[in-house]
C-alpha positions as CSV (number, residue, x, y, z in Angstrom):
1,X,27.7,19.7,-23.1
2,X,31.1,19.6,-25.2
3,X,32.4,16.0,-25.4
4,X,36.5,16.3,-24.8
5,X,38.8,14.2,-26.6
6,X,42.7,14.1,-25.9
7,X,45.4,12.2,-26.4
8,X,49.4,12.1,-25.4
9,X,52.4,11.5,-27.1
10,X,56.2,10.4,-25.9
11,X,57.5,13.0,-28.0
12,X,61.3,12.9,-27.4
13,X,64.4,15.3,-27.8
14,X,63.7,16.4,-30.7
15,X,59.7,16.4,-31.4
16,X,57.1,19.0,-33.6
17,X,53.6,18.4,-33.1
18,X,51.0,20.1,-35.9
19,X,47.2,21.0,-36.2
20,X,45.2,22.2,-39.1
21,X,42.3,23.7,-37.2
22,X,39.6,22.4,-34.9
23,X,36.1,22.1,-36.8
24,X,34.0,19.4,-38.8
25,X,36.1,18.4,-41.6
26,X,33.5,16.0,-43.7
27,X,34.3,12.5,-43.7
28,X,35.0,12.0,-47.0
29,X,37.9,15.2,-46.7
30,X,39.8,13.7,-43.6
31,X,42.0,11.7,-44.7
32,X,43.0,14.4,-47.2
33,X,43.7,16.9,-43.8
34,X,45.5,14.7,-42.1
35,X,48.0,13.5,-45.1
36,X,48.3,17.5,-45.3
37,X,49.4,17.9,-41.2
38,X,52.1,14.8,-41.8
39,X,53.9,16.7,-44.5
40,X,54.0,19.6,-42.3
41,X,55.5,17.7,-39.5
42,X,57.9,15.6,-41.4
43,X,59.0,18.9,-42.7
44,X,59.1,20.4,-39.5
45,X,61.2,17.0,-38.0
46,X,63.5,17.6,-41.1
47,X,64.2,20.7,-39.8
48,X,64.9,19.6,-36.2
49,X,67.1,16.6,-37.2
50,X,69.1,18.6,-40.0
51,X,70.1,21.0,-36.8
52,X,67.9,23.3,-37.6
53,X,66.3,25.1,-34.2
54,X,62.1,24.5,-32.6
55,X,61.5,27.9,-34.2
56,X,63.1,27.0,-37.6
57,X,61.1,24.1,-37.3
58,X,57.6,25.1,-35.9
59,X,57.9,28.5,-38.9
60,X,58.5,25.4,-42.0
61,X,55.7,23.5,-40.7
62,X,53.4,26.6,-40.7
63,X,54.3,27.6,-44.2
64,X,53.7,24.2,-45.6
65,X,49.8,24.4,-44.1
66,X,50.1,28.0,-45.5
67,X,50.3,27.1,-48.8
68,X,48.1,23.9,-49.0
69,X,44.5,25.5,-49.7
70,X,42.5,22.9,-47.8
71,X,43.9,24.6,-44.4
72,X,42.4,28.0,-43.8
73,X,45.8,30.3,-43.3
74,X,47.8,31.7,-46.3
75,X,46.1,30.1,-49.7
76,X,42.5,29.0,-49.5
77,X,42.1,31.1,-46.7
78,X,38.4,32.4,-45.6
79,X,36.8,35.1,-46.8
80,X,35.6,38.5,-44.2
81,X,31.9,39.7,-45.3
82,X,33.0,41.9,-48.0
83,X,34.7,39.0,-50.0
84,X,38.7,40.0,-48.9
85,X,41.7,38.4,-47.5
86,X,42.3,39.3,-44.1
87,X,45.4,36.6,-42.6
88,X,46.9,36.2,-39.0
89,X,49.8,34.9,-38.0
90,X,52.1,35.0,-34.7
91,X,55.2,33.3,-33.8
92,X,57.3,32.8,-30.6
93,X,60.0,31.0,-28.8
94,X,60.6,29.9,-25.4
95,X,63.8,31.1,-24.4
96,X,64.3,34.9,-24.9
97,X,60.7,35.0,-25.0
98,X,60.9,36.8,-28.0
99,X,57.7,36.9,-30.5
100,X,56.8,38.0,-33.5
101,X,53.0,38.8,-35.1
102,X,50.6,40.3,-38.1
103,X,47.0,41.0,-38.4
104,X,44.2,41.5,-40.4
105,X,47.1,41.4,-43.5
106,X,46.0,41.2,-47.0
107,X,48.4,40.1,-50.5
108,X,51.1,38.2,-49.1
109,X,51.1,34.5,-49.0
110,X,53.6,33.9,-46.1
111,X,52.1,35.7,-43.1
112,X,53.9,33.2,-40.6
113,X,57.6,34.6,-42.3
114,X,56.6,37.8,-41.3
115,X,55.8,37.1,-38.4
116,X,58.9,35.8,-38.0
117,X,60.7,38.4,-39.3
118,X,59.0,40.8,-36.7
119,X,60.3,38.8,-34.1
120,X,63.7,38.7,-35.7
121,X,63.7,42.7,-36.1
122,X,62.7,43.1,-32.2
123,X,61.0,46.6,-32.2
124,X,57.7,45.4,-32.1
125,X,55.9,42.3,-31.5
126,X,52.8,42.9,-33.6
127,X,52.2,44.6,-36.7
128,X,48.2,44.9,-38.2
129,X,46.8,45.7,-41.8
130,X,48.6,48.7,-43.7
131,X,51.4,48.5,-41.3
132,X,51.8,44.8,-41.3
133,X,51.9,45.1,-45.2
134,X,54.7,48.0,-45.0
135,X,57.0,45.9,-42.7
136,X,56.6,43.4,-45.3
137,X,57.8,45.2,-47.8
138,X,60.5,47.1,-45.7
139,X,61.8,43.1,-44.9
140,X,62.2,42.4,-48.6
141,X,58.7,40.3,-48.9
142,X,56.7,40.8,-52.0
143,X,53.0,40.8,-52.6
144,X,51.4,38.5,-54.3
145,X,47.6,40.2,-54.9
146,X,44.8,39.3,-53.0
147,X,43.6,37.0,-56.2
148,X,46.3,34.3,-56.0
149,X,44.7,33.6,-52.2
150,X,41.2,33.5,-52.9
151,X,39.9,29.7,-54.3
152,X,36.9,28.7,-54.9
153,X,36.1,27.4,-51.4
154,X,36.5,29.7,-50.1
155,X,34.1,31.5,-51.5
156,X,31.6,29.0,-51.6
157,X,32.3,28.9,-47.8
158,X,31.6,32.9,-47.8
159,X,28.4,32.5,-50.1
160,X,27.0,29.3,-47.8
161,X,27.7,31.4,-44.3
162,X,25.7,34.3,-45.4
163,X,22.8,32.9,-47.5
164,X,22.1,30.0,-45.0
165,X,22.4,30.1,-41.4
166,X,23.3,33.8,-42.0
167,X,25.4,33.8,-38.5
168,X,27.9,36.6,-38.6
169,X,29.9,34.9,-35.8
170,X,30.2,31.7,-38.0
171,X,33.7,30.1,-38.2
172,X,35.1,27.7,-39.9
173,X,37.9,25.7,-38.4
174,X,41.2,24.6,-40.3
175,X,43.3,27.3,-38.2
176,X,47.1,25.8,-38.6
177,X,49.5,25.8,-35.6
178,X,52.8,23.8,-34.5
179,X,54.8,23.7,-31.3
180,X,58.2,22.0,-31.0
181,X,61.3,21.2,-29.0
182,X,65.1,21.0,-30.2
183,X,67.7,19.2,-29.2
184,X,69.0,22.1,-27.3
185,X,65.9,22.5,-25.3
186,X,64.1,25.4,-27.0
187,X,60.7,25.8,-27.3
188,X,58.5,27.1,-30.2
189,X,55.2,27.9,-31.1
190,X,53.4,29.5,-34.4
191,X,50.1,29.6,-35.6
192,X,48.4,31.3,-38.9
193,X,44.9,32.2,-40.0
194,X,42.2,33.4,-42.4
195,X,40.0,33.9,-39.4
196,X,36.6,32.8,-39.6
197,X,34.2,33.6,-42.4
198,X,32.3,36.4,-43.5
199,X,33.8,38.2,-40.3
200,X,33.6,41.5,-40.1
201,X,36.3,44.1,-41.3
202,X,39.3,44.4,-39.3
203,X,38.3,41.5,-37.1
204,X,41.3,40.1,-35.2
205,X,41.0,36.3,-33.4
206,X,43.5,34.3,-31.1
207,X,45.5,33.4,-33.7
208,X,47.9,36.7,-33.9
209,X,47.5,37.5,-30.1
210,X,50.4,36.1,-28.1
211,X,49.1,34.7,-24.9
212,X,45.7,33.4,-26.5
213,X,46.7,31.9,-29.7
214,X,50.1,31.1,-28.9
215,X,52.7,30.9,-25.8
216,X,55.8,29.4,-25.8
217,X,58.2,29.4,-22.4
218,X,61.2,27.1,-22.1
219,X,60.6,26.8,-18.1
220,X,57.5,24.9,-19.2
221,X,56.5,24.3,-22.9
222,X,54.5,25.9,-25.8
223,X,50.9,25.9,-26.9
224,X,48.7,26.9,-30.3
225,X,45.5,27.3,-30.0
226,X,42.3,26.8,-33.3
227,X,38.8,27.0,-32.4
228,X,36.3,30.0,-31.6
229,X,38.6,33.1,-31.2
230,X,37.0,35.2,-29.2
231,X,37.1,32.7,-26.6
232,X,40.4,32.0,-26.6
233,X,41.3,35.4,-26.2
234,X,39.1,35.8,-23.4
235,X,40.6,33.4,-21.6
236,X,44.4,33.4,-22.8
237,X,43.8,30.0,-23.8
238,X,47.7,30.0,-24.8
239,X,49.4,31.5,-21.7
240,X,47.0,29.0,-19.3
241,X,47.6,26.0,-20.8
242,X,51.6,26.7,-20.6
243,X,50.9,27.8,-17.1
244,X,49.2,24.4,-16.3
245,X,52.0,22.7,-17.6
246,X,54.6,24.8,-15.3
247,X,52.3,23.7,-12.6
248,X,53.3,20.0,-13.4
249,X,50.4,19.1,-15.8
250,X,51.4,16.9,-18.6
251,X,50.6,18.5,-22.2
252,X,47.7,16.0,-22.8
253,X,46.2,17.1,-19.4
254,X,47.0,20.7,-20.2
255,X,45.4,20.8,-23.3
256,X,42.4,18.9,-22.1
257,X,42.0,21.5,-19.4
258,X,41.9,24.6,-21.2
259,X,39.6,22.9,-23.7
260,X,37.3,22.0,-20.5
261,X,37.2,25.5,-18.9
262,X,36.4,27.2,-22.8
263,X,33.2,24.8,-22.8
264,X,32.2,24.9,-18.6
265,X,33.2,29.2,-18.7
266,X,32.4,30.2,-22.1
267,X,30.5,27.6,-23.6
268,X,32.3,27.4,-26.8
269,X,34.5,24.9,-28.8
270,X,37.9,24.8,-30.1
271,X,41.6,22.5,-30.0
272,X,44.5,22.8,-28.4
273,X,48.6,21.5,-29.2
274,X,51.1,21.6,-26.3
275,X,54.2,20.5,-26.3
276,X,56.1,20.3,-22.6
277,X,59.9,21.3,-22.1
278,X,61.0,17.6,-22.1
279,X,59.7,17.1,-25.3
280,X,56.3,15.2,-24.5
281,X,53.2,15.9,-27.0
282,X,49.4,16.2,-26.2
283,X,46.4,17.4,-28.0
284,X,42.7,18.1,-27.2
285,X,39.8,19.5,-29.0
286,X,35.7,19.5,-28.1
287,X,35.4,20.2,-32.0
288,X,33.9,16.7,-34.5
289,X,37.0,16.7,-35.5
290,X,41.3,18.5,-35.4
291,X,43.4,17.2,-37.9
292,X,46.8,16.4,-36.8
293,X,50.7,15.1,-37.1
294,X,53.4,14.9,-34.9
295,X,56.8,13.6,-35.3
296,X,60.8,13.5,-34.1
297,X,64.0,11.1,-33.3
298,X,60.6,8.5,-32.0
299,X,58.9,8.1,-35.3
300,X,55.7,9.5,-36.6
301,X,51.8,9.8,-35.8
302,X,48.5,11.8,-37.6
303,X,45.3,11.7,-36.7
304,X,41.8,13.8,-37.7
């Protein structure tokens, strides 16, 4: 039986609320995470209160977890089974609905700008490996080799999944996401990942998968999802908790619900974010722990 913990937040006007991945940070490390999800957020309230918009906001906060290598999304993320690079990232906004995703993409630090850029661009909504690396390009972004992503953890993390509990479906948590709402009412979500380690080839999660890893729908609010991907895909863990929330569920309870039907249908683990269209925060994970930070026009809270 998964043990659920959530929690709620006033949130406000202007609000951003950030993860860095559902898992079992070690004790020693959390205070480290969590320091890590309040710079994201203060950057991403920066954004907000400097006029900037929820999906201005929700992309800064991203790239900040992006390039801090304890979080497992841009730098330091995991490693696949053959020792490579494969990122996810996905991006969208509540108003036009509009969206923006890439996939098992390897040598560019910034996957959640691309994603952005795809949803800027409009023709597609997802772009995967080779082709994902190609729109890059094409949208003036520059490679930076595989080598300046890989760190040491991660491959110790690689080296410890396959010579000890050997579980191909092993994952590691530290998954980044935000959601946030302007002042103008617009909704955002974004999340970005390494995936989980030594997964196979071309593996895809949640994270890139609009609906499952992230929703995002003005009418109601906007959701990012960390946690045991195949799950979450299974049950558009993204899409349902915004739907809950349409149905007049608070974020808190939202979250909390989605996080209860992946352990009672699926039996597996993971975290949720969700932001409602008024503004009001809530979180819940089933994880040992899902680093956190939210902040706006109210002030300022983080949490492991």
């Amino acid at each position: 039986m998964h043990v659920i913990h959530h929690l709620g937040g006033r949130g406000g006007e202007r609000s951003i609320l950030v993860h860095g991945g559902a898992g079992n940070v070690a004790p020693r490390r959390r205070p480290l995470h969590a320091a890590g999800c309040l710079r994201a957020a203060r950057e991403g309230a920066r954004v907000l209160a400097e006029g900037g918009s929820a999906l201005d906001a929700v992309e800064r906060a991203v790239r900040v977890l992006e390039d801090d290598p304890l979080f497992n999304a841009g730098t330091g993320a995991v490693l696949n089974e053959e020792g490579h690079v494969e990122l996810d990232a996905s991006i969208m906004e509540g108003r036009g609905l509009r969206a923006g995703a890439v996939c098992a993409l390897s040598d560019f630090a910034e996957p959640i700008a691309i994603a952005r850029a795809a949803l800027e661009d409009g023709r597609h909504v997802l772009y995967a490996a080779h082709g994902a690396a190609r729109f890059a390009r094409a949208m003036g972004f520059s490679p930076v080799g595989e080598a300046a992503l890989i760190t040491e953890a991660a491959r110790e993390a690689l080296a410890a999944v396959q010579q000890g509990a050997g579980r191909a479906t092993s994952w590691a948590g530290s998954t980044v996401g935000a959601v946030a709402r302007d002042a103008s009412g617009l909704t955002a979500a974004a999340t970005s990942t390494g995936g989980t380690a030594n997964k196979r080839v071309g593996r895809v999660g949640d994270s890139p998968l609009i609906g499952a890893g992230t929703y995002a729908d003005d009418e109601a609010g906007a959701v990012s999802t960390t946690g045991y991907g195949e799950g979450m895909i299974r049950l558009a863990s993204a899409h349902s908790a915004v739907e809950r929330m349409r149905a007049g569920c608070s974020a808190a309870d939202a979250a909390r619900g989605i996080i209860a039907h992946l352990a009672e249908r699926l039996d597996v683990t993971g975290g949720v974010i969700a932001i409602d269209r008024r503004g009001r925060f809530g979180l819940a994970r089933s994880t040992e722990t899902m680093s956190w930070a939210a902040a706006g026009d109210w002030g300022e809270e983080s949490g492991v």
